[in-house]
C-alpha positions as CSV (number, residue, x, y, z in Angstrom):
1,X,-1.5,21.2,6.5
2,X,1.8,19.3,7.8
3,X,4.4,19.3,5.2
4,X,7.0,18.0,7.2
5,X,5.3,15.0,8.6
6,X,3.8,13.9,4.9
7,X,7.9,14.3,3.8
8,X,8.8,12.1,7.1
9,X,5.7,9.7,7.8
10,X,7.0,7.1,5.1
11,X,10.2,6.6,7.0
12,X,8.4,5.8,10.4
13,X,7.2,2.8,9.2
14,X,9.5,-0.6,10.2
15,X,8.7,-2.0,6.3
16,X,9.6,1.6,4.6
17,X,12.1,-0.1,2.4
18,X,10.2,-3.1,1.5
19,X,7.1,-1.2,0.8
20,X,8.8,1.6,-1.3
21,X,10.6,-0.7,-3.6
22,X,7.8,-2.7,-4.3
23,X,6.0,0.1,-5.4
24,X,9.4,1.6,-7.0
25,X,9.8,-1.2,-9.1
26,X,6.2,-1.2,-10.3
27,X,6.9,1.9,-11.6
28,X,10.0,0.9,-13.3
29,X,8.0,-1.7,-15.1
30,X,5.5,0.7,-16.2
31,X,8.0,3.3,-17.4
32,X,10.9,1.3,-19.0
33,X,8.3,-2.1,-20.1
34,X,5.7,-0.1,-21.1
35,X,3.3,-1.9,-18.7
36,X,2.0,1.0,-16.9
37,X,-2.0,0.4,-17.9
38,X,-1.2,-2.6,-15.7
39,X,1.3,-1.6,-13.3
40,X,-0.2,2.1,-12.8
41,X,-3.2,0.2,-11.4
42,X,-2.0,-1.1,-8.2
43,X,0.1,2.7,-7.5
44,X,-2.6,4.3,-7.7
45,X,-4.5,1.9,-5.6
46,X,-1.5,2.0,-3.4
47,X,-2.2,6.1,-3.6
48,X,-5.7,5.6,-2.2
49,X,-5.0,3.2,0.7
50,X,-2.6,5.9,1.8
51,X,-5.5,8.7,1.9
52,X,-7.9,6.3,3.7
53,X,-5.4,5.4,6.2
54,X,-4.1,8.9,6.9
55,X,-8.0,9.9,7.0
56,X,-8.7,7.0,9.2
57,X,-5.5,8.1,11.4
58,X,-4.3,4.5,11.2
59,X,-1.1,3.2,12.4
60,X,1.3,2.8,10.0
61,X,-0.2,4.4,7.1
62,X,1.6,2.5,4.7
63,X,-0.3,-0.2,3.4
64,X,0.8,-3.5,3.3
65,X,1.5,-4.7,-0.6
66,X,-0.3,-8.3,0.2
67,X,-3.8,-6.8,0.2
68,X,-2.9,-6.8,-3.4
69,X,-6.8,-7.4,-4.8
70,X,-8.0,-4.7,-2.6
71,X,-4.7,-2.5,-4.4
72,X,-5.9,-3.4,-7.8
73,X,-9.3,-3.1,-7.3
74,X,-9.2,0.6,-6.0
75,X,-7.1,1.5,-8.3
76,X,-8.9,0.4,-11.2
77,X,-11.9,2.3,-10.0
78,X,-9.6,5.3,-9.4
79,X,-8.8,5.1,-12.9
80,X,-12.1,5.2,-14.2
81,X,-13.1,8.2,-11.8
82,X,-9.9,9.7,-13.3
83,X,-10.8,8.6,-17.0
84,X,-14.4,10.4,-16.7
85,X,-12.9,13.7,-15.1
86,X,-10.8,13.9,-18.2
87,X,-14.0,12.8,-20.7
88,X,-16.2,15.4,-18.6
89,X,-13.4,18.3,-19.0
90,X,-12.6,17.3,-22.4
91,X,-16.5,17.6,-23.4
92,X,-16.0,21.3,-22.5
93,X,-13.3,22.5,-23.4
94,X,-13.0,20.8,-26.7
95,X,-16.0,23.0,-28.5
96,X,-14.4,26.0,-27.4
97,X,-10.8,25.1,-28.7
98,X,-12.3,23.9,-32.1
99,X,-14.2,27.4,-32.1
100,X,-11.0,29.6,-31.5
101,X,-9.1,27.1,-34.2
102,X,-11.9,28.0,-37.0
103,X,-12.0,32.0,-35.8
104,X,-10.8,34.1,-39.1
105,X,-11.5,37.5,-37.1
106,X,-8.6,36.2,-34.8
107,X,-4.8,36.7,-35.5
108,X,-2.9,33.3,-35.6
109,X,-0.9,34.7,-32.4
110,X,-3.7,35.8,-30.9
111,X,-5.6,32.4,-31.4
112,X,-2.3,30.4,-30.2
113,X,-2.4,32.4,-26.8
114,X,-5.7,32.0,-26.1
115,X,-5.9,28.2,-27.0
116,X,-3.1,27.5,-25.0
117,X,-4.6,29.6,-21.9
118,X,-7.6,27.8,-22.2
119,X,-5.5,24.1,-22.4
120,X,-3.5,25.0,-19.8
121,X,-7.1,25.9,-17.3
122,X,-8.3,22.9,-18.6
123,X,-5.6,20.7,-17.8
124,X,-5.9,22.6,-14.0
125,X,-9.5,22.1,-13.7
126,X,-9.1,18.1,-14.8
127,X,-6.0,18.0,-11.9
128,X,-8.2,19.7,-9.2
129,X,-11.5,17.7,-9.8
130,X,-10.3,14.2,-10.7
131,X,-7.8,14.1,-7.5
132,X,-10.8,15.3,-5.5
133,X,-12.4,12.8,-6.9
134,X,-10.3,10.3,-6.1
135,X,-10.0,11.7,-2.0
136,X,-13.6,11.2,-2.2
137,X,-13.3,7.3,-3.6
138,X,-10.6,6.7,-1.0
139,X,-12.6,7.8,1.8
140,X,-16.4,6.8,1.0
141,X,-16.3,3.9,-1.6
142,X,-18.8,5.4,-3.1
143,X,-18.3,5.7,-7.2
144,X,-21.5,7.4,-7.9
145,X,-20.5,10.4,-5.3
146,X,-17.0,10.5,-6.5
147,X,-17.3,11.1,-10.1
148,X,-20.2,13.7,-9.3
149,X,-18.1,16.9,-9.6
150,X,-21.3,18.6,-7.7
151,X,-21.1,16.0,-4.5
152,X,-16.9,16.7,-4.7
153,X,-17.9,19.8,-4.9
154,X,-19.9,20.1,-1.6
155,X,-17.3,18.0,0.4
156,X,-14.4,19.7,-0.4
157,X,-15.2,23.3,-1.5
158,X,-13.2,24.7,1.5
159,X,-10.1,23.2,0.4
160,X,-9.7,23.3,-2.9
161,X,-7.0,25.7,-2.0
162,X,-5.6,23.5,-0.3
163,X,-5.8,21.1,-3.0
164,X,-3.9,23.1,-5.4
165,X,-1.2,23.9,-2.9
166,X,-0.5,20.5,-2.8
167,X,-0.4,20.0,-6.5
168,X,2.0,22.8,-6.9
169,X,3.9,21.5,-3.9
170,X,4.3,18.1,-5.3
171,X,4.7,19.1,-8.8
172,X,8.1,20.7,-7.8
173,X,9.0,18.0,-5.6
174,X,8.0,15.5,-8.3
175,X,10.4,17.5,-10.9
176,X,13.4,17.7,-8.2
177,X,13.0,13.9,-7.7
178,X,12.8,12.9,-11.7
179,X,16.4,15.2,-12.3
180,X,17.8,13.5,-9.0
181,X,17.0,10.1,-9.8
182,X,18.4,10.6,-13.3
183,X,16.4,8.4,-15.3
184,X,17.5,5.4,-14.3
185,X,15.9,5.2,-10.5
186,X,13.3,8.0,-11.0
187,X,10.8,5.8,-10.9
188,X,11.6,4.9,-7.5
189,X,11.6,8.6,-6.0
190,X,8.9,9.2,-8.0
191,X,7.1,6.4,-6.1
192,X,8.1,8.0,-2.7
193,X,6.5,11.5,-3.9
194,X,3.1,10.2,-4.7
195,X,2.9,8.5,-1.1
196,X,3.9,12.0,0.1
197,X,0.8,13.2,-2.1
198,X,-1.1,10.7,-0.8
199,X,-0.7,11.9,2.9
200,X,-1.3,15.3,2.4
201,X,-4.4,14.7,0.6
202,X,-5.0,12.5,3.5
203,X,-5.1,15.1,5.8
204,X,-7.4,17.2,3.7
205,X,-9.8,14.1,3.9
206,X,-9.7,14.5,7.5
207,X,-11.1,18.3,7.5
208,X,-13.9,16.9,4.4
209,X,-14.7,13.9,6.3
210,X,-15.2,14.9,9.8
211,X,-18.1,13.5,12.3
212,X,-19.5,17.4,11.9
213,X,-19.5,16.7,8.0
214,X,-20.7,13.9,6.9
215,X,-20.3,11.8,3.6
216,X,-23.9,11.4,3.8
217,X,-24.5,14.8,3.9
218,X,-22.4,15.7,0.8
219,X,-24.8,14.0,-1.7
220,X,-27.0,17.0,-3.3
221,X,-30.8,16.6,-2.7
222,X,-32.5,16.1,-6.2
């Protein structure tokens, strides 16, 4: 996993500016003009033509903003794959919170510790699946094998690792980016950290997707 060039790769591109306001500013509209169920469609469309051309080793890896249909159109699907990770997650861990809630044998602390632990794996088990989820979209265009956590399962197992290093990684970069952007042009650096994101899930697509494993060969037999 190359930190450094998925910090650096944005830069190497001769429309880095152009490219990364665009996308800046579309994440300004969502935060401060509360259009982000529009707006948050074509980043994270924008998110997924970044994996498929880091995967695909394509030169440069930014996409161009006028293939604005294809944009929108991953990126409402990427949505949805994200949607039903959260619906699938929710189903199972919403039984057990409502059990701990109605538990009179528990102490109130006790009950408030162990909701919360079980929240907080939820909310890691719906950030681990839905983004390999969405590597899987990227890559294979195929929506029935992305939102099958079994099939993301079987392509990625031997990085999911890898996949929460990057969340943690990004997650602090994310946090350094909102407090130095102060408010006002977080948006924008925030932007610039989910193409970073985007590259190093890229380069776990090309260790998922490789000609000795193929997307074909990811779909469990029934």
């Amino acid at each position: 996993m190359n930190f450094a060039e998925a910090l650096s790769f944005t830069f190497e591109d001769n429309d880095w500016l152009k490219k990364m306001l665009i996308g800046g500013a579309l994440n300004f509209a969502g935060w401060y003009m509360g259009l982000i169920f529009i707006t948050g469609f074509f980043t994270t469309g924008y998110f997924l033509l970044v994996i498929s051309n880091v995967q695909k080793r394509e030169k440069p890896e930014l996409p161009d903003w006028g293939q604005v249909s294809v944009i929108f159109v991953d990126g409402l699907v990427g949505a949805i794959v994200m949607l039903l990770y959260f619906l699938m997650v929710a189903v199972i861990i919403t039984p057990i919170i409502i059990d701990l809630a109605t538990n009179e044998s528990m102490s109130e602390l006790s009950q408030g510790l162990t909701i919360a632990g079980v929240a907080i794996l939820g909310a890691i088990a719906l950030s681990v699946m839905s983004n390999m989820g969405l590597v899987v979209w990227a890559v294979s265009k195929n929506f029935t094998m992305a939102i099958n956590p079994v099939a993301v399962f079987k392509i990625m197992r031997n990085q999911i690792g890898t996949v929460i290093a990057i969340l943690v990684f990004t997650f602090i970069l994310s946090a350094i980016l909102f407090f130095g952007g102060l408010g006002i042009i977080s948006p924008f650096f925030l932007f610039w950290g989910l193409v970073v994101q985007a590259h190093l899930f890229g380069q776990v697509a090309r260790e998922c997707f490789s000609d000795t494993s193929p997307v074909t060969d990811a779909v469990p037999i029934e």
